[in-house]
C-alpha positions as CSV (number, residue, x, y, z in Angstrom):
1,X,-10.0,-90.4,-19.7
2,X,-6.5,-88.9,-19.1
3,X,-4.3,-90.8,-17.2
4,X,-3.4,-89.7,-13.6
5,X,-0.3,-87.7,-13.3
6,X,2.2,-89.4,-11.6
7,X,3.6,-87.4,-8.3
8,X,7.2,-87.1,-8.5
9,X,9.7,-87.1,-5.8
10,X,10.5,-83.5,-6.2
11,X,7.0,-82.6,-5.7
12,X,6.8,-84.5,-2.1
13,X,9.7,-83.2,-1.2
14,X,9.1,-79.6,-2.0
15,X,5.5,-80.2,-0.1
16,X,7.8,-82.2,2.8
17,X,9.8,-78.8,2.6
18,X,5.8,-76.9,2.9
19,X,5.1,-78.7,5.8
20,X,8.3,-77.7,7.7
21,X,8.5,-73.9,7.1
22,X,4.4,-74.2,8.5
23,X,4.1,-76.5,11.2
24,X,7.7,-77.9,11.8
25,X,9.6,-81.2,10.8
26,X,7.7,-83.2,13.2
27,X,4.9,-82.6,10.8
28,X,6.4,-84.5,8.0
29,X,4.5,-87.7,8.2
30,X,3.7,-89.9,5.4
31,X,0.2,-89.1,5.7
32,X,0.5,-85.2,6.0
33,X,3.0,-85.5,2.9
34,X,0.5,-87.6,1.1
35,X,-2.8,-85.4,2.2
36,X,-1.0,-82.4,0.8
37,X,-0.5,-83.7,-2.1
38,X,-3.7,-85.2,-2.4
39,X,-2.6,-88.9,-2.6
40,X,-2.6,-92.2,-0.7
41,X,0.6,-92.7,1.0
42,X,1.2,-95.1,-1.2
43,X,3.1,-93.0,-3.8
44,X,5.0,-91.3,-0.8
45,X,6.5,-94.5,0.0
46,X,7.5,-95.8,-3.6
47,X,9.2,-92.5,-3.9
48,X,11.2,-93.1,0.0
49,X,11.1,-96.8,1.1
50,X,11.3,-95.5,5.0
51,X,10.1,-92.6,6.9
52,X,14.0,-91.9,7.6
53,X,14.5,-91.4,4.1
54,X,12.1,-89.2,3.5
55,X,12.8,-87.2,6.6
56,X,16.7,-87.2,5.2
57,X,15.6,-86.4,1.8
58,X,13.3,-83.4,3.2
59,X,16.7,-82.2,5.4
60,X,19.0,-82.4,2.0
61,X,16.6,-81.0,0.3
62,X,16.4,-77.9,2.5
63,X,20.0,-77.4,2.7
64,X,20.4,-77.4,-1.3
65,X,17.5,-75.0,-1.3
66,X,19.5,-72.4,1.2
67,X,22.8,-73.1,-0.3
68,X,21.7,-71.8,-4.0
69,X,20.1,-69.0,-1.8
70,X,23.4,-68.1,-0.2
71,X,25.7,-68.5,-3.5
72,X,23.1,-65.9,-5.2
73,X,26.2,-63.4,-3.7
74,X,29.2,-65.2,-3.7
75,X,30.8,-62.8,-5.7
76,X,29.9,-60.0,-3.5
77,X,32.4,-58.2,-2.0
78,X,30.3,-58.2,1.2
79,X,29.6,-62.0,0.8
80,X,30.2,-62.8,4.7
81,X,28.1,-60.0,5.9
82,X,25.2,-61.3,3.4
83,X,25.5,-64.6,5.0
84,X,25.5,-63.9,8.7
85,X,22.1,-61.5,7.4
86,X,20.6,-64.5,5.7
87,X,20.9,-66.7,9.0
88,X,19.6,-64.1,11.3
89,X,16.7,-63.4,8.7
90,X,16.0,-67.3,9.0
91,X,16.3,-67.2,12.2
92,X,13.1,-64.5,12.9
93,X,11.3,-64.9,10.0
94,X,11.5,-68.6,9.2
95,X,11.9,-70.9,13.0
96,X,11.0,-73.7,11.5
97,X,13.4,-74.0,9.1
98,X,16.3,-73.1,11.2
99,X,15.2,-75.4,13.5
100,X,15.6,-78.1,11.0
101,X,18.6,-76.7,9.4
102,X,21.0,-75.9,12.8
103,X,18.5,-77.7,16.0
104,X,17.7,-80.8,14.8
105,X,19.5,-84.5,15.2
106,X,19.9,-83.9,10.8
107,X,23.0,-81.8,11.0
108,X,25.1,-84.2,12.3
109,X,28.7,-85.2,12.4
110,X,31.5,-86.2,14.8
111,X,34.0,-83.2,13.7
112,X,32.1,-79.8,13.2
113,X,34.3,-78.3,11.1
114,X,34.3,-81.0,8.3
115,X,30.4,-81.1,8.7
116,X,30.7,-77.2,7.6
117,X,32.9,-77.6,5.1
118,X,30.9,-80.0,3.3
119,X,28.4,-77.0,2.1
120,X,29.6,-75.0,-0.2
121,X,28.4,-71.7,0.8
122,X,30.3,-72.3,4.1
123,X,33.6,-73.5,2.2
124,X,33.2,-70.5,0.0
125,X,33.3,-68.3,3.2
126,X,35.9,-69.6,4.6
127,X,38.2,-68.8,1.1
128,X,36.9,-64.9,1.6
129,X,37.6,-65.3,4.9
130,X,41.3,-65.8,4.8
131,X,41.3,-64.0,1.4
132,X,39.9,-61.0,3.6
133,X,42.2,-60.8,7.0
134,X,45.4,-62.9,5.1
135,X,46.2,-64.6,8.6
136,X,47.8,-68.6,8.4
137,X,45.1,-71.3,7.4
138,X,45.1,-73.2,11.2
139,X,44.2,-69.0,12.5
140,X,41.7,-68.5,9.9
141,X,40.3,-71.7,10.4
142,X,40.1,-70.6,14.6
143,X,38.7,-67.7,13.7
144,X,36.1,-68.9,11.0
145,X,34.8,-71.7,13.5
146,X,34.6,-69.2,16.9
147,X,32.2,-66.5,14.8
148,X,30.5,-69.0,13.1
149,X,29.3,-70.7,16.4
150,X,28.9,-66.7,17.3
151,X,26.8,-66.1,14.9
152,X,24.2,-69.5,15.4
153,X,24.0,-68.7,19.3
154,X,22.8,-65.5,18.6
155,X,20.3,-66.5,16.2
156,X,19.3,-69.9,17.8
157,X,18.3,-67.5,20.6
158,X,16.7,-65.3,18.0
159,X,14.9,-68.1,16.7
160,X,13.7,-69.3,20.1
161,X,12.6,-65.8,21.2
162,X,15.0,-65.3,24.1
163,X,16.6,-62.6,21.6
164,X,15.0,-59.4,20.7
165,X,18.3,-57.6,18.9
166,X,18.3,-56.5,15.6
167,X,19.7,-57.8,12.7
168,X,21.9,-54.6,12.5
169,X,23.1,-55.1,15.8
170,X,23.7,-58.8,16.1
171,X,25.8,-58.6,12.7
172,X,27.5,-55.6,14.1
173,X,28.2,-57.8,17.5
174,X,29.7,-60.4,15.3
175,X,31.4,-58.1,13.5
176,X,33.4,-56.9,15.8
177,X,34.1,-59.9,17.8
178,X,35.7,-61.3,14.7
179,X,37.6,-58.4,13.8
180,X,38.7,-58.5,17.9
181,X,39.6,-62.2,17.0
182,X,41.7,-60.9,14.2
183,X,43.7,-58.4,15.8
184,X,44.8,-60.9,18.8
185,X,45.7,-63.2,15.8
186,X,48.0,-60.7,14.0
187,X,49.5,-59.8,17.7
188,X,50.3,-63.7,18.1
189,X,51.9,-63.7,14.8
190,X,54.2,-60.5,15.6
191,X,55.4,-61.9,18.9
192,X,56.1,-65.4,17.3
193,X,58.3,-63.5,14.5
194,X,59.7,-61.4,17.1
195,X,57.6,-58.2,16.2
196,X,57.2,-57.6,20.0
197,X,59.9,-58.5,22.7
């Protein structure tokens, strides 16, 4: 008789990850993980000593997963637009994950901006960001941070059904808040260079 194949940690996570899009993280339980997977819980928990670590795990794991989603176009020239698409497609079509990703206690961190910047999709962003509008780092960073917040309202309200825009038009709203962002940006620069009297 062939000896039973051993469940691996990728494998519970990427069923912990199942469970999330379908029911929502709440669902991950050691049990549910371990009934999906056709197990005791008993190799669930040699693979994550608590239910915190697995619950972590499943949160990392998800934000690898939809980090090598996003970098798929980093070298687009439309990279940014791609993004703020990808987030209001996650936002409709997958609530569950969104929650986790942008609603949940996992994304935490006592300065926002260095919680961002620790992903690399977001860092990358930022680079095509100034690259784009080739404002000073402390504007671009004011800028970057204001549509970014922009963009998750909109599609925390799309993801919560209080939102029925389309993705066309909340990328176009965004859009042009950022570019309005940008031209008061280049104004405050001309006046502080003594552009305008």
């Amino acid at each position: 008789m062939a000896p039973k194949q051993k469940i691996t940690r990728e494998q519970l996570l990427e069923i912990a990850f199942d469970i999330t899009r379908k029911e929502g993280f709440s669902a991950v339980t050691a049990r549910s993980v371990a009934k999906a997977a056709g197990c005791s819980i008993q190799p669930v928990f040699s693979q994550f000593d608590t239910m915190e670590a697995l619950r972590s795990a499943t949160f990392d794991y998800a934000c690898e997963h939809f980090m090598n989603e996003i970098m798929e176009k980093k070298d687009r020239p439309d990279f940014i637009a791609c993004t703020s698409r990808w987030v209001l497609n996650l936002a409709r079509k997958e609530p569950n994950l969104f929650h986790l990703l942008y609603l949940s206690d996992s994304f935490q961190g006592d300065n926002l901006w260095n919680v961002m910047m620790g992903y690399e999709s977001n860092s990358k962003m930022a680079a095509v960001f100034r690259e784009s509008y080739g404002l000073e780092e402390e504007e671009c960073k004011d800028i970057f941070l204001r549509g970014y917040l922009l963009l998750h309202g909109i599609a925390t309200m799309i993801a919560t059904n209080h939102m029925n825009f389309t993705d066309d038009e909340a990328a176009e709203m965004v859009k042009r808040t950022v570019e309005d962002m940008v031209a008061g940006a280049g104004r405050r620069a001309a006046a502080a260079s003594g552009g305008e009297s």
